[in-house]
C-alpha positions in Angstrom: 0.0 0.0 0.0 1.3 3.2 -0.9 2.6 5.5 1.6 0.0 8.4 1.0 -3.1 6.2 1.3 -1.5 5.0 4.5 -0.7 8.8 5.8 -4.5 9.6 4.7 -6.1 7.0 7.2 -3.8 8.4 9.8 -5.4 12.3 9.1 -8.8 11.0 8.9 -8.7 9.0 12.3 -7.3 11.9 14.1 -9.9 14.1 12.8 -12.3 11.6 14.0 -10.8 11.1 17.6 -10.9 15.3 17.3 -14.6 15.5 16.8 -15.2 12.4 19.3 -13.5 14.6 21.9 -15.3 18.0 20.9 -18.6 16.2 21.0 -18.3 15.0 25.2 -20.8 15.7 27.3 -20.2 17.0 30.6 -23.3 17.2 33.7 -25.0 20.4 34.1 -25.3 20.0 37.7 -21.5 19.1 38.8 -19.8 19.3 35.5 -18.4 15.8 35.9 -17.9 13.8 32.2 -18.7 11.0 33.6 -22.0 10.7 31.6 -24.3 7.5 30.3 -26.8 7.4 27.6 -30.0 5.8 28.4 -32.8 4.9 27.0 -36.1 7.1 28.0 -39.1 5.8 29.1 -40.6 7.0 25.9 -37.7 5.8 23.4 -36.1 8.7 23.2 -32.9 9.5 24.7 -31.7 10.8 28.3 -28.2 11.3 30.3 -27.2 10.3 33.8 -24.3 11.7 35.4 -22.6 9.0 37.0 -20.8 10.8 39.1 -23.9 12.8 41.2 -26.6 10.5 39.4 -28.6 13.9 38.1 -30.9 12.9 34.8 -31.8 14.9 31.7 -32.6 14.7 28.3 
């Protein structure tokens, strides 16, 4: 495999690892990132802080 398509897959995970960072949710309440998705009770979805166990969606 060619060097360049190698140093291409190298650019396009960082960029992806960049955005994965950028996009981290942190609690309203305590600010901790220690945050779960959940289901909601109606499908949709909602967070818990793990940290101080507040809920929101």
């Amino acid at each position: 495999m060619p060097a360049s398509i190698l140093e291409e897959g190298v650019h396009l995970l960082d960029a992806a690892l960049i955005r994965d960072t950028a996009t981290r949710l942190s609690c309203p309440s305590c600010g901790s990132a220690h945050v779960a998705q959940v289901l909601g009770d109606n499908g949709g979805i909602s967070y818990v802080c793990t940290a101080c166990g507040h809920s929101w969606s």
